[in-house]
N, CA, C and O atoms as a printed pandas DataFrame, in Angstrom:
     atom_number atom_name residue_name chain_id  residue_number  x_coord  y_coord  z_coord
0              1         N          UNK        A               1  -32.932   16.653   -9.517
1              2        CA          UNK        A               1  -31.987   17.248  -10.448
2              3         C          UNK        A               1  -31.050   18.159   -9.668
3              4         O          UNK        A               1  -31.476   19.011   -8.888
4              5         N          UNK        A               2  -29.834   17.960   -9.891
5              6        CA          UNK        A               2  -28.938   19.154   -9.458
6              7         C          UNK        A               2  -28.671   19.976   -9.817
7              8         O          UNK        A               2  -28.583   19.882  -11.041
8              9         N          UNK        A               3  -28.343   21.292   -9.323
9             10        CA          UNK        A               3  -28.012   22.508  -10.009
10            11         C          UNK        A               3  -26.487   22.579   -9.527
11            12         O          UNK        A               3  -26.022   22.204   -8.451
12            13         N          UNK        A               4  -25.744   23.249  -10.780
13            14        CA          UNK        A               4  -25.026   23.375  -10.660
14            15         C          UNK        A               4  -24.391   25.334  -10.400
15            16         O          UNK        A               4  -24.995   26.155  -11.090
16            17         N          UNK        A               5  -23.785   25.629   -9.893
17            18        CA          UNK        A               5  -23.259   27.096  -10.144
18            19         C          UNK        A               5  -21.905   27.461  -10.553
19            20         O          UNK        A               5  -21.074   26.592  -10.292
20            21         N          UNK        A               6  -21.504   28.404  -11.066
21            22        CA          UNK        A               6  -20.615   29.372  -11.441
22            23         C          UNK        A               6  -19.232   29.212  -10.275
23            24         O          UNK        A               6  -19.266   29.814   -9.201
24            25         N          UNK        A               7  -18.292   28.501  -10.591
25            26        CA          UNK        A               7  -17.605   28.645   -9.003
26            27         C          UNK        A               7  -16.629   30.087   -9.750
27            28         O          UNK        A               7  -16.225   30.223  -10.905
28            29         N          UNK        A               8  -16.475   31.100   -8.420
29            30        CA          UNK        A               8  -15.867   32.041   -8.678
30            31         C          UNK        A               8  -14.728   32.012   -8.788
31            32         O          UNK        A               8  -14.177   30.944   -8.524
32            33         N          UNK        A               9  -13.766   33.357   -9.294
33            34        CA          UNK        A               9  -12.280   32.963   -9.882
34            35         C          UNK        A               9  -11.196   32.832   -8.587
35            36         O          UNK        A               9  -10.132   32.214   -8.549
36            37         N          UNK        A              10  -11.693   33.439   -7.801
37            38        CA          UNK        A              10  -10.674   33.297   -6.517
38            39         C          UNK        A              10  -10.986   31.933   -5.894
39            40         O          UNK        A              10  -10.081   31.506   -5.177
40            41         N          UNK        A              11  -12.381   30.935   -6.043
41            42        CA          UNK        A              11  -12.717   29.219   -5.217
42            43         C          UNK        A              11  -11.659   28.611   -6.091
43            44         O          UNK        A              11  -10.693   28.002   -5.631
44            45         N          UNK        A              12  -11.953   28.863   -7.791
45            46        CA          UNK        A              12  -11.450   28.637   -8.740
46            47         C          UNK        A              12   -9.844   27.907   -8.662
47            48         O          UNK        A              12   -9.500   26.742   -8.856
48            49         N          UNK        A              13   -9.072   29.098   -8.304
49            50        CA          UNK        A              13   -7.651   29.663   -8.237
50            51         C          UNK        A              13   -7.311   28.769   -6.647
51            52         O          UNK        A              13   -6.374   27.978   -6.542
52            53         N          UNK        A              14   -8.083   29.031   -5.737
53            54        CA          UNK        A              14   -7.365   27.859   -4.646
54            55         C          UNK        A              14   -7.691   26.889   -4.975
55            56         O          UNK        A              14   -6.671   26.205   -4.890
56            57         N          UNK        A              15   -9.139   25.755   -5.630
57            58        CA          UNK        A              15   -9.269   24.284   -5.885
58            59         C          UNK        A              15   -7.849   24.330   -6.587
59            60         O          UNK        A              15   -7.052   23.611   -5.985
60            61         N          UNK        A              16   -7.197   25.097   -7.906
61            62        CA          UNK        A              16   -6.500   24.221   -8.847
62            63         C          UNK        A              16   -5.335   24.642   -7.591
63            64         O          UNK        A              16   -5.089   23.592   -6.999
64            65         N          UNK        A              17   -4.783   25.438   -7.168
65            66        CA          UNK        A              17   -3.463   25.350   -6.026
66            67         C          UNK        A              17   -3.573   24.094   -5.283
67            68         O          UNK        A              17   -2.703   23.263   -5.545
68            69         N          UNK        A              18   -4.454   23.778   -4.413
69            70        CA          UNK        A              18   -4.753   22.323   -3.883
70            71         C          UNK        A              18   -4.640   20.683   -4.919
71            72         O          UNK        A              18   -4.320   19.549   -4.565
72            73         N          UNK        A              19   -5.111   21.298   -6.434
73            74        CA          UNK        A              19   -4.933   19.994   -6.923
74            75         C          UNK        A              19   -3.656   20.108   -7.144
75            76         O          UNK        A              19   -2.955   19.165   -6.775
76            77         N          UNK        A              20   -3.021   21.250   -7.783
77            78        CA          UNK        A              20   -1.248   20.870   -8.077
78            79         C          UNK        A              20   -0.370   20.508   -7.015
79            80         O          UNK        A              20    0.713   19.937   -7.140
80            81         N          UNK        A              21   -0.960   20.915   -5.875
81            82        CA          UNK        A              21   -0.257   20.608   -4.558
82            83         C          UNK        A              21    0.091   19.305   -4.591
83            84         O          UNK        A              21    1.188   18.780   -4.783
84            85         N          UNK        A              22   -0.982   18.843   -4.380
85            86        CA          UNK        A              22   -1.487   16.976   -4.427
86            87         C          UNK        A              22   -0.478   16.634   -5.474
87            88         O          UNK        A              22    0.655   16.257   -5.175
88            89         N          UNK        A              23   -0.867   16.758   -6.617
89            90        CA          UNK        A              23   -0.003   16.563   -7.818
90            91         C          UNK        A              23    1.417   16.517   -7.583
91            92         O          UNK        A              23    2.021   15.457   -7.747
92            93         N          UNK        A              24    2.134   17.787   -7.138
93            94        CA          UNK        A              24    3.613   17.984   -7.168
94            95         C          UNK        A              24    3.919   16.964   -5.994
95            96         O          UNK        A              24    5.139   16.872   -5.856
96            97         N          UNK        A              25    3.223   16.170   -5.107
97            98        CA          UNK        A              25    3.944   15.558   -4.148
98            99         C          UNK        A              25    3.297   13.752   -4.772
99           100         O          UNK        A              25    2.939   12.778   -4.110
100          101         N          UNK        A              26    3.374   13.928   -6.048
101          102        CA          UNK        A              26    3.065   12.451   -6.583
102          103         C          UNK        A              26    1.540   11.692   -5.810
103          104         O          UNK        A              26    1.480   10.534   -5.398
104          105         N          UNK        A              27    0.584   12.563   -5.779
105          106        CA          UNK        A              27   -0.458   12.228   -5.284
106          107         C          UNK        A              27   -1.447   11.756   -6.787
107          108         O          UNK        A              27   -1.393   12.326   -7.877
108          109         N          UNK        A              28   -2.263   10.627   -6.440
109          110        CA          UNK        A              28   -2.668    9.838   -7.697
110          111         C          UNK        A              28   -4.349   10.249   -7.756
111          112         O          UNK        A              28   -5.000   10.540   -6.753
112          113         N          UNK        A              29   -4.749   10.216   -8.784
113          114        CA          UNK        A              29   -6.618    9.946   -9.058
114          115         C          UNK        A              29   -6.900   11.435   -8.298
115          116         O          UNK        A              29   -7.878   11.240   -7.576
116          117         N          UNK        A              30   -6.538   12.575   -8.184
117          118        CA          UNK        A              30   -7.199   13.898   -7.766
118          119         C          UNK        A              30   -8.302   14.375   -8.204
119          120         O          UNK        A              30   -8.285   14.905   -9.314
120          121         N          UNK        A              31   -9.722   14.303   -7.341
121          122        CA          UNK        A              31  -10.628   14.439   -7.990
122          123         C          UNK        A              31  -11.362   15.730   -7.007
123          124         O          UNK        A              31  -11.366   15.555   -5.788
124          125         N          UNK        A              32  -11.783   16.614   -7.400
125          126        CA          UNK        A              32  -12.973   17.743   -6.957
126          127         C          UNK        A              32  -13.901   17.744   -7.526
127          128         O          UNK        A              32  -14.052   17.775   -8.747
128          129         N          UNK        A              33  -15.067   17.690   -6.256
129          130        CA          UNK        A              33  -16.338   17.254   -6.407
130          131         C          UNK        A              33  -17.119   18.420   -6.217
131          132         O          UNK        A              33  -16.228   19.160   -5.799
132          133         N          UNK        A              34  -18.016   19.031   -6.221
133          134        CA          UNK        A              34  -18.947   20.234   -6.593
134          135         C          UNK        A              34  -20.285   19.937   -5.530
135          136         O          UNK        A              34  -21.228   19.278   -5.967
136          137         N          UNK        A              35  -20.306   20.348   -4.414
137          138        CA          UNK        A              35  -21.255   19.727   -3.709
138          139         C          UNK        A              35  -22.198   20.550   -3.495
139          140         O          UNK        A              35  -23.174   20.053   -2.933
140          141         N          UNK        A              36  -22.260   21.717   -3.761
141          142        CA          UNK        A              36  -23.018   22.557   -3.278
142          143         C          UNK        A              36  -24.718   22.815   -3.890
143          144         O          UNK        A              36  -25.468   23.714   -3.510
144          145         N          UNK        A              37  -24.938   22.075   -4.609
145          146        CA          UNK        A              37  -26.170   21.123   -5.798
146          147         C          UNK        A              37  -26.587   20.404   -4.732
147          148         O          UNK        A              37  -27.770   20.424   -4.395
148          149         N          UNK        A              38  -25.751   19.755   -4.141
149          150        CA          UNK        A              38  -26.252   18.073   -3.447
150          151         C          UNK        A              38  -26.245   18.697   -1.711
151          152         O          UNK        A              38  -26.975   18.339   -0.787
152          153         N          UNK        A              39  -25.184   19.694   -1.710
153          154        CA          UNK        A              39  -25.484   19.454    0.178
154          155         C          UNK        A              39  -25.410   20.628    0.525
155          156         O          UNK        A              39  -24.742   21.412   -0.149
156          157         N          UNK        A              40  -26.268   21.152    1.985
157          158        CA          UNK        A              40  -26.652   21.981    2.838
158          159         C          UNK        A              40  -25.522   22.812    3.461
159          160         O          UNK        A              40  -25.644   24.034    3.552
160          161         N          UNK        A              41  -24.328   22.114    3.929
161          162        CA          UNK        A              41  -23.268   22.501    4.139
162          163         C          UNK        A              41  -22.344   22.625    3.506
163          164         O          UNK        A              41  -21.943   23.782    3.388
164          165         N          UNK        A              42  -21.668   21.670    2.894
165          166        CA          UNK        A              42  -20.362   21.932    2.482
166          167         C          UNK        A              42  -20.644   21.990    0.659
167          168         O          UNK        A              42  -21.615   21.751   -0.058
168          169         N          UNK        A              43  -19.270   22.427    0.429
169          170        CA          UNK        A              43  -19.585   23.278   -1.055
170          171         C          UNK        A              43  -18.404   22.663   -1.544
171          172         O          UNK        A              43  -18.612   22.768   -2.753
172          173         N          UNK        A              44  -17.167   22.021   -1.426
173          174        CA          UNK        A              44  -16.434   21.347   -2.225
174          175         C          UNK        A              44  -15.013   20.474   -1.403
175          176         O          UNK        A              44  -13.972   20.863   -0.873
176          177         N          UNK        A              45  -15.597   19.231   -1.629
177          178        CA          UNK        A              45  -14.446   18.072   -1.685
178          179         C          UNK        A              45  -13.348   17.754   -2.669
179          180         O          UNK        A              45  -13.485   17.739   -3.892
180          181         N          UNK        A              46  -12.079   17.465   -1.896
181          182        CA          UNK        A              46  -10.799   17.505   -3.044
182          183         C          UNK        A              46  -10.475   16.030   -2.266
183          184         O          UNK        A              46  -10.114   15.788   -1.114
184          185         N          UNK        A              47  -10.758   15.191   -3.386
185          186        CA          UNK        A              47  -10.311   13.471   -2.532
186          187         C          UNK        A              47   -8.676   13.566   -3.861
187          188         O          UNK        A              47   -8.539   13.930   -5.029
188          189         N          UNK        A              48   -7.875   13.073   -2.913
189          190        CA          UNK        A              48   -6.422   12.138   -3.277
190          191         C          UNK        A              48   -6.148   10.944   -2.879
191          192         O          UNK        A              48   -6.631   10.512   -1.833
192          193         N          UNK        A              49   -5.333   10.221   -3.647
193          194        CA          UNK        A              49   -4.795    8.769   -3.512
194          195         C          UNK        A              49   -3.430    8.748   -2.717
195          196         O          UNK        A              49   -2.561    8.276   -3.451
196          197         N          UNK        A              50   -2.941    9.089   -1.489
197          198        CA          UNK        A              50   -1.323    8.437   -1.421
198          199         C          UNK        A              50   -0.862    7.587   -0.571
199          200         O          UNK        A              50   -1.551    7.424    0.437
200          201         N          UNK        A              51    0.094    6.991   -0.665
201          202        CA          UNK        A              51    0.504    6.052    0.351
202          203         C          UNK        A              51    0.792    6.158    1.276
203          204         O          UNK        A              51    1.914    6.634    1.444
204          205         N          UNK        A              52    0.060    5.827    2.348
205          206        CA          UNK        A              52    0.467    5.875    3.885
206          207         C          UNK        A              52    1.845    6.221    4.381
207          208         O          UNK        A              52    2.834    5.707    3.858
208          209         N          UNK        A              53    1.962    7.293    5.626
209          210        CA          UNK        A              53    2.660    7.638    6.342
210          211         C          UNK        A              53    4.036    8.880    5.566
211          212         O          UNK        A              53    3.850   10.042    5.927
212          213         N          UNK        A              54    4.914    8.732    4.888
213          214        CA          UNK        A              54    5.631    9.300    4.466
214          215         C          UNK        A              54    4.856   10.298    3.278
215          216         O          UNK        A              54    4.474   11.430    3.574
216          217         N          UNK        A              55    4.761    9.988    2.540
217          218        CA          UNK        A              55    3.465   10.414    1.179
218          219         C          UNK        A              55    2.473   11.069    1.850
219          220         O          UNK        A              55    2.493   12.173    1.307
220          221         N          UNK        A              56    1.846   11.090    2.458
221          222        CA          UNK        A              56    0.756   11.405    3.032
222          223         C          UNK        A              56    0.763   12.605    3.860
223          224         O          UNK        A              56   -0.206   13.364    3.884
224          225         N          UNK        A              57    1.959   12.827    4.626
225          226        CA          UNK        A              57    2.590   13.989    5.300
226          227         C          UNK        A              57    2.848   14.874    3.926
227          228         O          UNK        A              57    2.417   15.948    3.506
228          229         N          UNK        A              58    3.747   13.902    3.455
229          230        CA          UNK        A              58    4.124   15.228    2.185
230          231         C          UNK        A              58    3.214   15.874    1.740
231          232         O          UNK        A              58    3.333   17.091    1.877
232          233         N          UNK        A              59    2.145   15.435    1.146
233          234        CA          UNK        A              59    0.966   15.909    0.580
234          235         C          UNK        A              59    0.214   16.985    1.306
235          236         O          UNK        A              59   -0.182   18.014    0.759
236          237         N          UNK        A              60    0.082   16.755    2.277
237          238        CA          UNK        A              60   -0.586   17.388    3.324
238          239         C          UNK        A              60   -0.100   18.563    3.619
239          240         O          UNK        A              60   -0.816   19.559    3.722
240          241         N          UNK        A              61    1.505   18.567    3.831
241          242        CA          UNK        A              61    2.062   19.992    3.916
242          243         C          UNK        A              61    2.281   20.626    2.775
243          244         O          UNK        A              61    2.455   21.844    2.810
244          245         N          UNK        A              62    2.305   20.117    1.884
245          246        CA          UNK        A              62    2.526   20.571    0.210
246          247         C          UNK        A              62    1.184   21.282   -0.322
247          248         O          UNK        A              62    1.207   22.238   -1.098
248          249         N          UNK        A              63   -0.014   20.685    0.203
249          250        CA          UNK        A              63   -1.688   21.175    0.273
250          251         C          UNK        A              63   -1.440   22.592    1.127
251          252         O          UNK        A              63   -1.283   23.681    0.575
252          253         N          UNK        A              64   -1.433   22.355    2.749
253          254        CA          UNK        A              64   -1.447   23.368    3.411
254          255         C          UNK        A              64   -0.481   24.756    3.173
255          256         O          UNK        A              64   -0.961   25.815    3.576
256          257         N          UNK        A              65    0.499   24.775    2.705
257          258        CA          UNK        A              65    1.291   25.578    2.325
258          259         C          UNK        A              65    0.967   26.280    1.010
259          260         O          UNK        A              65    1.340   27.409    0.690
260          261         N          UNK        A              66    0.126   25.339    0.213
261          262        CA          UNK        A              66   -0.444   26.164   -1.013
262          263         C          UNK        A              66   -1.295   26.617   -1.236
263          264         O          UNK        A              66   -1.504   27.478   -2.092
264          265         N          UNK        A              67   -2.114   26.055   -0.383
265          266        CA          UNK        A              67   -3.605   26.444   -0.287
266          267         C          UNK        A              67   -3.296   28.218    0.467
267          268         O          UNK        A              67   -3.637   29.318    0.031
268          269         N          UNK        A              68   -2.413   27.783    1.912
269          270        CA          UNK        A              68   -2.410   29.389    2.411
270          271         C          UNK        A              68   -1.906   30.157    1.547
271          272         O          UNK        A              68   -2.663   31.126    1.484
272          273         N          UNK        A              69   -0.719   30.341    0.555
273          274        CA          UNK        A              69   -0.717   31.317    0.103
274          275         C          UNK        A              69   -1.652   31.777   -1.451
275          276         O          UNK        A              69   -1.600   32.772   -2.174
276          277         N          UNK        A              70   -2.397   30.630   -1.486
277          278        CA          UNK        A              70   -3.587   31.043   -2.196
278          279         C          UNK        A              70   -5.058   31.955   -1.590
279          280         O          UNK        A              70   -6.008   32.499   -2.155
280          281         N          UNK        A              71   -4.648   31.775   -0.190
281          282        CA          UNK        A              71   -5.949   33.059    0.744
282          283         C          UNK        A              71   -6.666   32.135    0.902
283          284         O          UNK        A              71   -7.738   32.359    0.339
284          285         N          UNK        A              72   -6.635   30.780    1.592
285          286        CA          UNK        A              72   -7.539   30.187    2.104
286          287         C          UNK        A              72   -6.988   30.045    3.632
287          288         O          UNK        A              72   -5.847   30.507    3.654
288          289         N          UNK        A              73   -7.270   29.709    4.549
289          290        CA          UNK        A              73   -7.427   30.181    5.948
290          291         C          UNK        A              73   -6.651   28.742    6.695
291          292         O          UNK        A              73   -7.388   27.757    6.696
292          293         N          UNK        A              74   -5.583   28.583    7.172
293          294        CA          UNK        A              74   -4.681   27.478    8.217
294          295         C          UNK        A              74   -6.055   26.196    7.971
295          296         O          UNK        A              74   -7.234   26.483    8.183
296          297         N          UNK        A              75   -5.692   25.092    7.594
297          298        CA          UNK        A              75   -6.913   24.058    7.751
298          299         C          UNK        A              75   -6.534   23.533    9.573
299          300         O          UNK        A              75   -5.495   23.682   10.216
300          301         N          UNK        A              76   -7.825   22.917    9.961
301          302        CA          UNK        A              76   -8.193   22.198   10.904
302          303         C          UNK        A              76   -8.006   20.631    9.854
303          304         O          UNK        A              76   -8.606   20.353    8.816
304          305         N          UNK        A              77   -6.941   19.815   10.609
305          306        CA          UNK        A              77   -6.612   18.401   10.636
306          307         C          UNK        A              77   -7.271   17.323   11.229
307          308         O          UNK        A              77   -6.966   16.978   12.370
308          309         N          UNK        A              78   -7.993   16.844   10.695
309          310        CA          UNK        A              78   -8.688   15.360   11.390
310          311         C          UNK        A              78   -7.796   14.320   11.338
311          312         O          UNK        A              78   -6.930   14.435   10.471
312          313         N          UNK        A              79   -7.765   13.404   11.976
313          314        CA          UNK        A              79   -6.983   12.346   11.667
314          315         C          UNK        A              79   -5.615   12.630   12.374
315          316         O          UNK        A              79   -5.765   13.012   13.535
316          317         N          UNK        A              80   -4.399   12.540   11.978
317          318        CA          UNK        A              80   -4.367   12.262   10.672
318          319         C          UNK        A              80   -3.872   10.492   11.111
319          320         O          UNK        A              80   -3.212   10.176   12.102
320          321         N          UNK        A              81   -4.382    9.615   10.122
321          322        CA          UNK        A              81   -4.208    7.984   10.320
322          323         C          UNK        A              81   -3.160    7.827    9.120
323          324         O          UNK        A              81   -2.722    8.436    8.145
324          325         N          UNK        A              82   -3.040    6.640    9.805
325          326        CA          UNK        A              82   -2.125    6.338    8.301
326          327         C          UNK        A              82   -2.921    5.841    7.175
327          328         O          UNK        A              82   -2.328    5.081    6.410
328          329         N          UNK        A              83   -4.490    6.195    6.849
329          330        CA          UNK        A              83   -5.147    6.166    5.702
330          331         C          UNK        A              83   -5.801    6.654    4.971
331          332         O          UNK        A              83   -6.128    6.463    3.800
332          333         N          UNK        A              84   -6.168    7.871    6.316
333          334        CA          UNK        A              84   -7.037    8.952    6.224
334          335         C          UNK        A              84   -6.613    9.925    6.650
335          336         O          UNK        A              84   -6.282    9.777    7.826
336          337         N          UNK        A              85   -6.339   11.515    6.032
337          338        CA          UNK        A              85   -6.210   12.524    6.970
338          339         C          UNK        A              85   -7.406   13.299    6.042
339          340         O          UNK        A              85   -7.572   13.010    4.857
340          341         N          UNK        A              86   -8.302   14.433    6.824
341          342        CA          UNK        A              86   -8.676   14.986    6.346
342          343         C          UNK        A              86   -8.531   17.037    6.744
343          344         O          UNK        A              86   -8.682   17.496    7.877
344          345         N          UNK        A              87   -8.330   17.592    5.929
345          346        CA          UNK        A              87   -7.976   18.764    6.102
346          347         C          UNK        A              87   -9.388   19.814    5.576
347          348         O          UNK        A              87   -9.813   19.859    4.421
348          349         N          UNK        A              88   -9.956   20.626    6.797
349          350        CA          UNK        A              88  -10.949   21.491    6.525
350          351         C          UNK        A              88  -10.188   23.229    6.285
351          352         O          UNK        A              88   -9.455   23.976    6.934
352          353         N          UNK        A              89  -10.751   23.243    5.230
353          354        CA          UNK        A              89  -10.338   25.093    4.815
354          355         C          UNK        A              89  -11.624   25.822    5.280
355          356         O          UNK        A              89  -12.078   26.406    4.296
356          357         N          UNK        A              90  -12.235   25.987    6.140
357          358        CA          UNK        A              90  -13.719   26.705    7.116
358          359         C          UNK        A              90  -14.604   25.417    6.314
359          360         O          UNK        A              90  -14.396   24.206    6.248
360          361         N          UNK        A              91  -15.523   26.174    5.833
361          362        CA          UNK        A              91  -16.480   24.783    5.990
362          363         C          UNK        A              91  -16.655   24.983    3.911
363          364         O          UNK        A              91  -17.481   24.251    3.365
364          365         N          UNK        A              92  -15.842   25.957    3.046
365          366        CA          UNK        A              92  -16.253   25.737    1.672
366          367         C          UNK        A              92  -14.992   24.526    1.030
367          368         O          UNK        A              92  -15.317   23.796    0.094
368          369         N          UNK        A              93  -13.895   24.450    1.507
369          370        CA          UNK        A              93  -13.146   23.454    0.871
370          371         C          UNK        A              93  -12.696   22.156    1.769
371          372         O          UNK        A              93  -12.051   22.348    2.800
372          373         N          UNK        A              94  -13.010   20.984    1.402
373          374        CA          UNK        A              94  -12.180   20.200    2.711
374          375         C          UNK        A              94  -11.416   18.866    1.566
375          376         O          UNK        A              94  -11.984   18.265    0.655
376          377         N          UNK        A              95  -10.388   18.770    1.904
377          378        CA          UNK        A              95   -9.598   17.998    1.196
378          379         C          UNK        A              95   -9.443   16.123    2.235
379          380         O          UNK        A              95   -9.310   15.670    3.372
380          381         N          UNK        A              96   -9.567   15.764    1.016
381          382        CA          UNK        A              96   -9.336   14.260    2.096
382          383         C          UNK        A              96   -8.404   13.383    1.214
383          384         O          UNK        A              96   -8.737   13.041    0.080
384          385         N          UNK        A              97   -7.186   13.022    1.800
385          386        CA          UNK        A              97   -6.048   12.622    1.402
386          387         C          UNK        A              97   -6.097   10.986    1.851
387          388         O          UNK        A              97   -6.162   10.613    3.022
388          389         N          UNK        A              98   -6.065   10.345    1.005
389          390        CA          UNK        A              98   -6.319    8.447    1.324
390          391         C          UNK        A              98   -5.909    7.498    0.854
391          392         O          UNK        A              98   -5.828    7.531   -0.374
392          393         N          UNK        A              99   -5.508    6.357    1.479
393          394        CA          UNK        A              99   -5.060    5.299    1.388
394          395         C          UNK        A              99   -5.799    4.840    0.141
395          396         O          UNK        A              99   -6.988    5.149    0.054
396          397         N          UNK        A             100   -5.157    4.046   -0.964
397          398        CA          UNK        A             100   -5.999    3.590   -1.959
398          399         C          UNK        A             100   -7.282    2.927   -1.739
399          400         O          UNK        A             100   -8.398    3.190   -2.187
400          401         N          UNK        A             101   -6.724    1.657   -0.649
401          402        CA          UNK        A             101   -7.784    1.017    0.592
402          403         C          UNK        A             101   -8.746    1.873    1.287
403          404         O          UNK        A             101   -9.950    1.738    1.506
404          405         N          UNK        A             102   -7.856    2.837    1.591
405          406        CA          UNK        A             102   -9.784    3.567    2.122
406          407         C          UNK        A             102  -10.467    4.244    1.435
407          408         O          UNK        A             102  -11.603    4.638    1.695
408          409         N          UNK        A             103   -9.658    4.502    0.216
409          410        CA          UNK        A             103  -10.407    5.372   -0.853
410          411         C          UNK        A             103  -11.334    4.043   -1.618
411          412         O          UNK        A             103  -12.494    3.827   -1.266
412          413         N          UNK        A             104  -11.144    3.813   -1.915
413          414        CA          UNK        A             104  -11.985    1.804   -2.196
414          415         C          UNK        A             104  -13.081    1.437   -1.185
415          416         O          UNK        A             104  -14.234    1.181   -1.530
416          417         N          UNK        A             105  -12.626    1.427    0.152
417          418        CA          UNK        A             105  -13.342    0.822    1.101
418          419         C          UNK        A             105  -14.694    2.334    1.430
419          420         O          UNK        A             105  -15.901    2.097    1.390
420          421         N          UNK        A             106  -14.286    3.371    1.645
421          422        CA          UNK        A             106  -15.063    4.749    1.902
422          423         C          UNK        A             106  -16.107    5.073    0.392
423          424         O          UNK        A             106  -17.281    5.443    0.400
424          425         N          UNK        A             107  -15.744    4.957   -0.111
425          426        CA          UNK        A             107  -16.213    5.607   -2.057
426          427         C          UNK        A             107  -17.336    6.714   -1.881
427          428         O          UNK        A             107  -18.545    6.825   -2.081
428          429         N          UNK        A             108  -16.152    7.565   -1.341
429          430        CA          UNK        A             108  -17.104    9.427   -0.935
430          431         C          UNK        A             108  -17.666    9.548   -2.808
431          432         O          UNK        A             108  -18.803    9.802   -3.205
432          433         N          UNK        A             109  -16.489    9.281   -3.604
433          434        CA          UNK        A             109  -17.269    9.331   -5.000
434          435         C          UNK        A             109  -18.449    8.634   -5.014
435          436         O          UNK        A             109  -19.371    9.373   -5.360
436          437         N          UNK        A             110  -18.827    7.410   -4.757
437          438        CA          UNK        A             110  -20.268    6.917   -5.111
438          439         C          UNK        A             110  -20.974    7.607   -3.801
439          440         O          UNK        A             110  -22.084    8.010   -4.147
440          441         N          UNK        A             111  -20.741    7.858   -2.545
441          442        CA          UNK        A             111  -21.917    8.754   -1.641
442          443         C          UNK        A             111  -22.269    9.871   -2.384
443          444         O          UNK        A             111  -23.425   10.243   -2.588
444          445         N          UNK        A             112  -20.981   10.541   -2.894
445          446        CA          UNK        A             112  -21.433   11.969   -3.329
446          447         C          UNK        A             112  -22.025   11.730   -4.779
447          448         O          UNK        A             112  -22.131   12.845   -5.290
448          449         N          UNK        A             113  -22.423   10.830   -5.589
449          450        CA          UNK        A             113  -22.513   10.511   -7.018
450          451         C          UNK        A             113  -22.941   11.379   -7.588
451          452         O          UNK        A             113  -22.482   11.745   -8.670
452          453         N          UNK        A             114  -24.449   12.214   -6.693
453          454        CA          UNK        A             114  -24.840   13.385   -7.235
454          455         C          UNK        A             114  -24.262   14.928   -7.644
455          456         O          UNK        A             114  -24.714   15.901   -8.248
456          457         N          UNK        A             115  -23.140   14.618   -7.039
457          458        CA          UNK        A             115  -21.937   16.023   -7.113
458          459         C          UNK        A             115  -21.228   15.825   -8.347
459          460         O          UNK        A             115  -20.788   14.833   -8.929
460          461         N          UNK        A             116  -21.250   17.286   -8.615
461          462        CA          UNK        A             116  -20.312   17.494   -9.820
462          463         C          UNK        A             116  -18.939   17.359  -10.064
463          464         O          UNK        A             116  -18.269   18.034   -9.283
464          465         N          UNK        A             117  -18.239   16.664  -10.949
465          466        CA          UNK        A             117  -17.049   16.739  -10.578
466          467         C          UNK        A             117  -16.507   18.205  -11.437
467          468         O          UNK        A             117  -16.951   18.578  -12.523
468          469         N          UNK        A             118  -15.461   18.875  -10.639
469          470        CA          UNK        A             118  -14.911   20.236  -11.214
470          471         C          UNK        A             118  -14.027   19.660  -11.904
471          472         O          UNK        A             118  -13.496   18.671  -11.399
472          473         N          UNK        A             119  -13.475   20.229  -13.658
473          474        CA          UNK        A             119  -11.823   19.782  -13.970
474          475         C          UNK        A             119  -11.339   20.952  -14.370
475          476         O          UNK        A             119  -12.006   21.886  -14.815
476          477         N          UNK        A             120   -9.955   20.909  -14.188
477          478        CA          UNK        A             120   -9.225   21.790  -14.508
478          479         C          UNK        A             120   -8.095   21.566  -16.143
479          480         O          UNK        A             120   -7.198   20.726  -16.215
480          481         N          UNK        A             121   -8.396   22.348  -17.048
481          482        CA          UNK        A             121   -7.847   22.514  -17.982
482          483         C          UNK        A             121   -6.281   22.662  -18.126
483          484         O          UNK        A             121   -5.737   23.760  -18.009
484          485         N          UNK        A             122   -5.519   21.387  -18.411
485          486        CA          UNK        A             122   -4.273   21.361  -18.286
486          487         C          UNK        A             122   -3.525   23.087  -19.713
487          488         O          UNK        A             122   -2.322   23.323  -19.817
């Protein structure tokens, strides 16, 4: 069984800056996952849908720019591919921005199945 916790108003306040980020640069299927029930380390995944190379930059700087002035800390960049980039905020937020294809081919949603998904109230 998983437990779930209380995410505080300031985790709160940067997840939804990161999802509108995604959002305002036409990023598709934005989902945050609640991991901290299911895993030892990390405490929350933000998966997006966009299209390779042009889209994908956008997003990414549209994330990083909102996330910092929400008080989360310069991310460390993996990648970045043209299918996958993934962006770490220290080790409580990491965002992974993806090709529809690798979001299909990867399905961090069915690895993580046991994680909660967070939503945000339009």
């Amino acid at each position: 069984m998983t437990q779930t916790h209380t995410i505080d108003a300031t985790t709160h306040s940067q997840l939804k800056a990161i999802v509108d980020a995604a959002l305002e640069r036409r990023a598709d299927d934005v989902k945050v996952l609640d991991l901290s029930g299911v895993s030892s380390t990390l405490d929350f995944f933000v998966i997006a849908t966009a299209t390779a190379g042009l889209q994908l930059n956008a997003v990414q700087e549209n994330v990083k720019q909102k996330a910092m002035e929400a008080g989360l800390p310069r991310p460390t960049v993996e990648g970045p591919s043209e299918r996958w980039l993934l962006m770490a905020f220290g080790a409580s937020i990491v965002v992974h921005l993806m090709t529809r294809e690798a979001r299909e081919y990867y399905d961090l949603e069915g690895l993580w199945s046991d994680a909660r998904e967070v939503s945000f109230a339009e």
